[in-house]
C-alpha positions as CSV (number, residue, x, y, z in Angstrom):
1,X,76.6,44.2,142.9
2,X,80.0,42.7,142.7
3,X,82.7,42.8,140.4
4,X,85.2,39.8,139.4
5,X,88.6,39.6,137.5
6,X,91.0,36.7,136.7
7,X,95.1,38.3,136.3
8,X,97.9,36.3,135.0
9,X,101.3,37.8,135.6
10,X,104.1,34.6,136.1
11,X,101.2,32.9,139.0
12,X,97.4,33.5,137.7
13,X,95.4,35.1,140.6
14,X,91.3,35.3,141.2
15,X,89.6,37.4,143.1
16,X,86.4,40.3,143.3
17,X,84.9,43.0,145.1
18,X,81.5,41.9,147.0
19,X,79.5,45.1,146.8
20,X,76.5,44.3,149.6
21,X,74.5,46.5,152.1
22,X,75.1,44.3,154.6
23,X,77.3,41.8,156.1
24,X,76.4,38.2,156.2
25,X,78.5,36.7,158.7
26,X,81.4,35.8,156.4
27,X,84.8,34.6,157.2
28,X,88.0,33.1,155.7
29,X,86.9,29.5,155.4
30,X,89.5,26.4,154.0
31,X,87.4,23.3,153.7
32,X,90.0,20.1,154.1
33,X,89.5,17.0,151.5
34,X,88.1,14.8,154.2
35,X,85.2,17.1,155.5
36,X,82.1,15.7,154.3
37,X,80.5,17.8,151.9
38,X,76.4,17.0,151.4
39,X,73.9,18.0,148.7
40,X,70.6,17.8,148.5
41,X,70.2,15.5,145.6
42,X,73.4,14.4,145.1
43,X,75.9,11.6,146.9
44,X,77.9,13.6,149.4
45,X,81.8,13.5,149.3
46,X,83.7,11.9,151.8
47,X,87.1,13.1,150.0
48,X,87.5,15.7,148.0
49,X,90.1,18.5,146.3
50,X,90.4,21.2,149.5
51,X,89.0,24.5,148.7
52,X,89.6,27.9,150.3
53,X,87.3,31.2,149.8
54,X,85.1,33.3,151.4
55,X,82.0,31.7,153.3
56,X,79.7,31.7,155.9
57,X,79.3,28.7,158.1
58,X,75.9,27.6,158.6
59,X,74.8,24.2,160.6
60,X,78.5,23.6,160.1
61,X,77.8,24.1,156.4
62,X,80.3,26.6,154.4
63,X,78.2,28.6,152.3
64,X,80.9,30.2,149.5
65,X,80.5,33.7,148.0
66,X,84.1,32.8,146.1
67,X,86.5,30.2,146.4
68,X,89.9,28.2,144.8
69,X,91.1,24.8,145.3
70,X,93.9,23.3,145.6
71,X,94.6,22.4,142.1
72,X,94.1,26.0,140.8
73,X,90.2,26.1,139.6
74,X,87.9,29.2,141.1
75,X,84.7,30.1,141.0
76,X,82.7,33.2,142.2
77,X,78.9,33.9,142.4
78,X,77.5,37.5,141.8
79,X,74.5,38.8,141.9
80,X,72.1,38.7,139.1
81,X,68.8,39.2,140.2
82,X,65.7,39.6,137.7
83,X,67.4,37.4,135.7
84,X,68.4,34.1,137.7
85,X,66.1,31.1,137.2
86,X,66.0,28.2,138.7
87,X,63.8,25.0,138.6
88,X,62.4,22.3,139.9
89,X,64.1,19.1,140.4
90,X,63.8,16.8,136.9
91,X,64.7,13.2,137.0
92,X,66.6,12.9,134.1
93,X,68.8,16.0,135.2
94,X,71.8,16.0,137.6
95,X,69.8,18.8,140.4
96,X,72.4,21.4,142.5
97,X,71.0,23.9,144.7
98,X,72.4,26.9,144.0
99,X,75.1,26.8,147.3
100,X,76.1,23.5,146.5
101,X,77.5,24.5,143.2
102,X,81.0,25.6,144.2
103,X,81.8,23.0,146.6
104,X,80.2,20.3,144.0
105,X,82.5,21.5,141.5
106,X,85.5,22.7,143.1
107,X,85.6,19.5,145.5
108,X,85.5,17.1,142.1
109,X,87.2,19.6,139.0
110,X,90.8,20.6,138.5
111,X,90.3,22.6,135.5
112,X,87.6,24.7,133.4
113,X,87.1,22.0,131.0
114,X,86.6,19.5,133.9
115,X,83.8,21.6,135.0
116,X,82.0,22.2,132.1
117,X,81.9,18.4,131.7
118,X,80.1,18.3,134.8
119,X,77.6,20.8,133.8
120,X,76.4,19.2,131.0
121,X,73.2,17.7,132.7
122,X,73.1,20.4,135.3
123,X,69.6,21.7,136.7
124,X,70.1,24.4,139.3
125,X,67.2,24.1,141.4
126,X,64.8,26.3,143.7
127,X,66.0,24.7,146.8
128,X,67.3,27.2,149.6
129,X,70.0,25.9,152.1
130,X,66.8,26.7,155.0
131,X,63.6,28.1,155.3
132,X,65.5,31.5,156.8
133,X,68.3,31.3,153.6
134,X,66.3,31.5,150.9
135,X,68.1,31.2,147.3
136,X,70.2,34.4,146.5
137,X,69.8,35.3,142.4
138,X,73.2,34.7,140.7
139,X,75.0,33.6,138.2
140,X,79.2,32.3,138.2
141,X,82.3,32.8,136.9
142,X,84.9,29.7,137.2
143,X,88.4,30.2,135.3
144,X,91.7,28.5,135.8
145,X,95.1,29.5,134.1
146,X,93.9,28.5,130.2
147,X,89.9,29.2,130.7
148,X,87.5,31.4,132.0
149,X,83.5,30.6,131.8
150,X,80.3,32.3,132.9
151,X,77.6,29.7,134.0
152,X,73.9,31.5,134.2
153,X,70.4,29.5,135.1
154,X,68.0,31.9,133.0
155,X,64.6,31.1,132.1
156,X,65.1,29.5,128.6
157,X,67.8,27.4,130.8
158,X,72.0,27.0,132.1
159,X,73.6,28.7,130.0
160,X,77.7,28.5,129.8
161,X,79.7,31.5,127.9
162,X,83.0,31.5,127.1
163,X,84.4,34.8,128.9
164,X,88.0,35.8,127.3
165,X,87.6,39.0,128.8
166,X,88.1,37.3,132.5
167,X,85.3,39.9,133.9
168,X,82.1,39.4,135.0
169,X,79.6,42.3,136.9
170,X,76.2,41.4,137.1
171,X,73.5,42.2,135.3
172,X,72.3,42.2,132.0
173,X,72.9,38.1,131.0
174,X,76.5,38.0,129.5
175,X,75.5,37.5,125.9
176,X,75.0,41.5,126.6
177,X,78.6,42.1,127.3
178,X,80.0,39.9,124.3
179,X,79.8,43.0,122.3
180,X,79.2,45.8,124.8
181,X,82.9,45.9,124.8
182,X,83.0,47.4,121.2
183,X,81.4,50.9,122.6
184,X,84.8,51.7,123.7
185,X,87.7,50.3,121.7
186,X,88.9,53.6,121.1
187,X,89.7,54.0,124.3
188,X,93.2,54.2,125.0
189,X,96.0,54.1,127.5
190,X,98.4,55.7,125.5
191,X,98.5,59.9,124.6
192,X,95.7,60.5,122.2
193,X,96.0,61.3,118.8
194,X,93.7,63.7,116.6
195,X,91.2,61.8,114.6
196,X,88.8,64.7,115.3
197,X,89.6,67.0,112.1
198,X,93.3,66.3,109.8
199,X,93.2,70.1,109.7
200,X,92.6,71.6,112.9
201,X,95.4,71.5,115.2
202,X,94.3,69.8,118.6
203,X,96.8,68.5,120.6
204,X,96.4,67.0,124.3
205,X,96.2,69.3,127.9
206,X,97.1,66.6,130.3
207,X,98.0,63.2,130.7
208,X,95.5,60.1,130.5
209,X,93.2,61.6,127.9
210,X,93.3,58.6,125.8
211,X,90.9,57.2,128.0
212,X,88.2,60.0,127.9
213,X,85.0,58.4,127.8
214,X,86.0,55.5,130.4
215,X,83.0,55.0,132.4
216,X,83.2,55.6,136.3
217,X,79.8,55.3,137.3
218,X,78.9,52.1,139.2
219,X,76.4,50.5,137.2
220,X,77.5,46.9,136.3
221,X,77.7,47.8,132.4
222,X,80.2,50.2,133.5
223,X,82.1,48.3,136.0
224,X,82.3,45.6,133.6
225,X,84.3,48.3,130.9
226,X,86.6,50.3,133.4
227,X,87.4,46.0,135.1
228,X,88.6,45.2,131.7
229,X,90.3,48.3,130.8
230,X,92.1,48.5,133.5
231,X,93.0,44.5,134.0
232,X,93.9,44.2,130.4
233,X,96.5,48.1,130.2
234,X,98.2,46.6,133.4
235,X,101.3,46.4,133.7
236,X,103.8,45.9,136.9
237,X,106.5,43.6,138.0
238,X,106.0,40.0,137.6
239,X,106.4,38.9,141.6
240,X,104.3,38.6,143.9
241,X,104.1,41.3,146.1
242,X,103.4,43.7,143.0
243,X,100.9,41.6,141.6
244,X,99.4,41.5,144.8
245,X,99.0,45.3,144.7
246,X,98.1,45.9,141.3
247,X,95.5,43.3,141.4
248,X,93.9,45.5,144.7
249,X,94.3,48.5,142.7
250,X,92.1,47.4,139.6
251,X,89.5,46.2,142.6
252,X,89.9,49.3,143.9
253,X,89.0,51.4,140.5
254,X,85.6,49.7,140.7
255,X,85.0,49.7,144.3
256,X,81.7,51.5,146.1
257,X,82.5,54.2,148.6
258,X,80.0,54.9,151.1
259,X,77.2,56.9,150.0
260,X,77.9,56.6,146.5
261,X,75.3,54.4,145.5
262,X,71.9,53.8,148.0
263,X,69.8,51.2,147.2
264,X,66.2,51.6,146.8
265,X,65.3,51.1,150.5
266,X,67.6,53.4,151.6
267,X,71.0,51.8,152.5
268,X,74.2,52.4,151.6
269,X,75.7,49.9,148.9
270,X,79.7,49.3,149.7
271,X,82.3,47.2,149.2
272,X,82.2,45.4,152.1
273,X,85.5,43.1,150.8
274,X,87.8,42.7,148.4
275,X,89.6,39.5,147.6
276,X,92.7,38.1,145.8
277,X,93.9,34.7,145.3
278,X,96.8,33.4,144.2
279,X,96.0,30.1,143.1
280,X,99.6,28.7,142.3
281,X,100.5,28.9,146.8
282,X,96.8,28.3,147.6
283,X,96.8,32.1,149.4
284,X,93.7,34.0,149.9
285,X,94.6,38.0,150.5
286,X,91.8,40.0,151.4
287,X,90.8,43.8,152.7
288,X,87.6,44.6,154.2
289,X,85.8,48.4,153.7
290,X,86.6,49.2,157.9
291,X,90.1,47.9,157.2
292,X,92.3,48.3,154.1
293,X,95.1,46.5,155.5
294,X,95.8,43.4,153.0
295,X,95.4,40.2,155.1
296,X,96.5,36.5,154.2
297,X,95.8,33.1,154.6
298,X,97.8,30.2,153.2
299,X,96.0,27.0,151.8
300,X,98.9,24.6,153.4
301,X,99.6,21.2,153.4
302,X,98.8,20.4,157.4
303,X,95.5,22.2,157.0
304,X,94.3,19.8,154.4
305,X,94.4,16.9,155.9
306,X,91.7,17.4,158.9
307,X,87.7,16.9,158.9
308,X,86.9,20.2,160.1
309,X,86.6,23.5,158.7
310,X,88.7,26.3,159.6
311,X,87.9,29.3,159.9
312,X,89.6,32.7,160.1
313,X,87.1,35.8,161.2
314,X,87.8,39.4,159.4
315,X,89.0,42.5,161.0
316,X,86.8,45.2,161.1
317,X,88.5,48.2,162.8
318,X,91.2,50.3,160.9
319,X,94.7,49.5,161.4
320,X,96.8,52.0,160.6
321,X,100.8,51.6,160.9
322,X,102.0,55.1,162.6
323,X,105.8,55.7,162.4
324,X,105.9,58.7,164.7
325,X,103.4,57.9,167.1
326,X,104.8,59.5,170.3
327,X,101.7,58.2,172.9
């Protein structure tokens, strides 16, 4: 369960909630251009376009959730189990596990269009990073400032979707949502007007009723809807410590609270993080579910240069800023 949104306000951010039961060892990773980067089927890079995101490091390895490089393209995987297929390695195909795919294209592709030119021979494969790591089910969403696509390995396939909307959720396959969106365009953020009866005289009780019938359940369907509404009704100052916090608060009107949804063997599915990026300074903000506090890491110049990854480990207590705090 996760939910991803691209937001263009003066600089174009990316960023998603990553709903999970669990944590799996992830930390603020910013892979330099010169740390070598191998695949299994693939020549490995010796240089590459730096990348920053969310990862966890295995046998030295970062293994990306979500993640921007330097020249502006992102790309997030969520889940989409039931549905994700992938195949065995075909000669005449250009074979990517699926955990190599961000690095493979973010270390090679400035832009959407870029990317997709790379995908045009792609075979995600049935390959697992180890034994103990076995291939998680998902599908992508990569955008930039002019394009947003969703990339899905299905049965009949990789499929790539144009994605206008600049949300993704997970499942059904996105062909569903091409049209789901129709359900609600009389939605509204605006005061409602009576289309009910000309001659009955209904008038509104409170504020926000033009959105009666915004779903706030946290299936992905709905998720998807409510993302998009509120994304796309924004509105806020165009610098960057507001777009900062309006782009939390849209993440924050899909999130999972604790309890709220249990999985079928029992466990509590959260948001465990949320994530922003600007793109345009190379910053990853995040806020984890023990500790809303937005945190920040810039993408710089020095930290590019290196062979080594680096890595920045996420808070997990509450801090909490008290202005009267007499002991």
């Amino acid at each position: 369960m996760c939910t991803c949104i691209t937001f263009n306000n003066g600089d174009f951010y990316f960023g998603r909630n990553l709903d999970l039961e669990y944590r799996f060892g992830e930390q603020v990773v910013i892979t330099p251009r010169n740390y070598r980067i191998k695949f299994k089927e693939n020549p490995e890079y010796t240089s590459h376009y730096g990348m920053i995101g969310m990862a966890t490091v295995v046998e030295n390895y970062p293994l990306y959730a979500e993640a921007a490089n330097e020249k502006g393209l992102c790309m997030a995987g969520l889940n989409f189990p039931g549905n994700a297929s992938y195949k065995e390695v075909k000669k005449e195909a250009v074979n990517v596990a699926p955990y190599e795919l961000i690095p493979w294209l973010l270390g090679r592709c400035s832009t959407v269009k870029e990317a997709r030119e790379m995908l045009t021979d792609v075979n995600i494969i049935n390959q697992p990073f180890t034994a103990n790591l076995p291939c998680a089910p998902l599908h992508w969403m990569l955008a930039d400032r002019e394009e947003c696509i969703v990339l899905e390995a299905v049965e009949e396939g990789v499929k790539i979707y144009e994605n206008p909307w600049g949300v993704l959720t997970n499942n059904p396959p996105f062909p569903f949502y091409q049209s789901y969106l129709c359900n609600y365009m009389n939605l509204s953020s605006q005061p409602p007007i009576n289309r009910f009866a000309e001659k009955l005289d209904l008038n509104p009780y409170g504020q926000g009723m033009g959105g009666i019938g915004l779903p706030g359940d946290a299936s992905p369907a709905s998720r998807f809807v409510k993302a998009a509404f509120l994304k796309w009704n924004s509105k806020c100052a165009q610098e960057e410590n507001a777009n900062i916090s309006q782009f939390f608060h849209i993440l924050d009107g899909v999130s999972m609270v604790q309890g709220s949804v249990i999985t079928p063997e029992g466990k509590c599915d959260i948001t465990t993080y949320s994530c922003c990026i600007n793109t345009d300074q190379g910053t990853y903000y995040y806020k984890t579910y023990e500790n809303n506090q937005i945190q920040a890491v810039r993408m710089q110049e020095s930290h590019l240069t290196g062979q080594e990854l680096l890595t920045y480990p996420l808070p997990t207590t509450q801090n909490i800023n008290w202005q009267n705090k007499t002991s």
